[in-house]
C-alpha positions as CSV (number, residue, x, y, z in Angstrom):
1,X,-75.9,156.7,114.6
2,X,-74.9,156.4,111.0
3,X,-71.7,154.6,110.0
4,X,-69.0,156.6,110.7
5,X,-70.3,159.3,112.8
6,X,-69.8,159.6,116.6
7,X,-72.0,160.5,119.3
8,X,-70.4,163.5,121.2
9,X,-71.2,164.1,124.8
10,X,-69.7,166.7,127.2
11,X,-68.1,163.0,128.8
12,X,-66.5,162.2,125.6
13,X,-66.1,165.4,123.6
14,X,-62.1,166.3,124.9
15,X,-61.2,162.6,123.6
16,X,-63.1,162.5,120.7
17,X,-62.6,166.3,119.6
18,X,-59.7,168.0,121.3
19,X,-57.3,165.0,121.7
20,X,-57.8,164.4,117.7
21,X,-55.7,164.6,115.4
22,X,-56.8,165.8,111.7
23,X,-60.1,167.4,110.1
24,X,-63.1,167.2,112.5
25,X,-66.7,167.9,111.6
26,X,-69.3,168.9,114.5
27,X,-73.1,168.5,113.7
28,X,-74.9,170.3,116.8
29,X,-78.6,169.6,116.7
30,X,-81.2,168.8,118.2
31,X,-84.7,166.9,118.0
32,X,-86.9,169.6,117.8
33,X,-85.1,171.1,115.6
34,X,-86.6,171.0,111.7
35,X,-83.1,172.5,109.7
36,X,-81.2,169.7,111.5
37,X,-82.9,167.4,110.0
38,X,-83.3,168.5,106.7
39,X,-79.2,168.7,106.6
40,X,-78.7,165.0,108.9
41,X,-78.9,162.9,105.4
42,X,-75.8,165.7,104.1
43,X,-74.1,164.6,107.2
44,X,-74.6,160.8,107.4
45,X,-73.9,161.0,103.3
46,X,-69.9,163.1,104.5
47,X,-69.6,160.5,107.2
48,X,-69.3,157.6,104.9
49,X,-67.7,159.5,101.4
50,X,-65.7,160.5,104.1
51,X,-64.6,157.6,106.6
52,X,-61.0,157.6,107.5
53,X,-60.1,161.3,106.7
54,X,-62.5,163.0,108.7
55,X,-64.0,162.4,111.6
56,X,-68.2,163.4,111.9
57,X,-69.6,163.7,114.9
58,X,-73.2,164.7,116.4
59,X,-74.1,166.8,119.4
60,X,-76.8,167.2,121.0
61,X,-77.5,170.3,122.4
62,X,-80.3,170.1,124.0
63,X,-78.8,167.2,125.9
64,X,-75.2,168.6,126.2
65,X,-75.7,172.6,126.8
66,X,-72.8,172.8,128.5
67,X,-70.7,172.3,124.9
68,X,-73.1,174.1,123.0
69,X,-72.6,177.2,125.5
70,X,-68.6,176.7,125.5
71,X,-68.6,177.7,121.6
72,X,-71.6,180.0,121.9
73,X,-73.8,178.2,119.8
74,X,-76.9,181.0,118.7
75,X,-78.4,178.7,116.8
76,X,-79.1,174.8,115.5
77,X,-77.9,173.4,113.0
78,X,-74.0,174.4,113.5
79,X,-71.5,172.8,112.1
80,X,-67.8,173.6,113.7
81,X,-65.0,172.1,111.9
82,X,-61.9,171.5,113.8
83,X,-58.6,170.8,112.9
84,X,-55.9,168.6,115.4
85,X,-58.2,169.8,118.5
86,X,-58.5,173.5,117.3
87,X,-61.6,175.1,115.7
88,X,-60.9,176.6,112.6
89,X,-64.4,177.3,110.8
90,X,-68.1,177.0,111.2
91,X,-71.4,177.4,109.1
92,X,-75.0,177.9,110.5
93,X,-78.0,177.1,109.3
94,X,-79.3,174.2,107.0
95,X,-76.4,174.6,104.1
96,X,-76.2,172.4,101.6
97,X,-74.3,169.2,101.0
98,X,-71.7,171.1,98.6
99,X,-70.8,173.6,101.5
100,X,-70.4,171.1,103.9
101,X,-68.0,169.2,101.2
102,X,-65.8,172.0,100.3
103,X,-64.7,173.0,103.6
104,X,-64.0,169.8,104.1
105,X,-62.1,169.3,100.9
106,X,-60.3,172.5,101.8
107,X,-59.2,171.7,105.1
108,X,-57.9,168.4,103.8
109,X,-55.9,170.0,101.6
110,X,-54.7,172.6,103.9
């Protein structure tokens, strides 16, 4: 895992996710999956720019289906942003960096 993201699991996604406080970005992906990783080097790159205002995570869905199913996930790569435990936006599909960055930049400033 890159620096600054976390792994998300169902195990630690209500402490990591729900309990937080602040701006939230969920990566759900999986290994098969060619769009997730043409947008995982976006990601990683918002993880660091980003360290200590938002927190990146990763989930598996494959792996975690039970999440995935709880926000109705159709299709890989989402990204669900939360903010202080509630989601409040999502994108689908491989979008680029500059997407990614200004719902980010507009939830901060929110």
């Amino acid at each position: 895992m890159a620096e600054g993201m976390v792994e998300l699991t169902g195990a630690n996604w209500e402490k990591e996710v729900i309990q937080s406080k602040g701006v939230v970005m969920i990566d759900f992906w999986a290994a098969w999956c060619g769009p997730c990783r043409m947008i995982a080097p976006s990601i990683e790159e918002l993880a660091k720019e980003y360290i200590g205002k938002v927190k990146v995570g990763k989930l598996n869905t494959d792996e975690n289906s039970d999440v995935a199913s709880r926000y109705k996930i159709m299709g890989i790569p989402t990204v669900i942003f939360f903010k202080d435990g509630q989601k409040v936006d999502q994108l689908v599909g491989a979008v680029p960096k500059s997407s990614l960055k200004s719902k980010i930049d507009a939830l901060l400033g929110a």
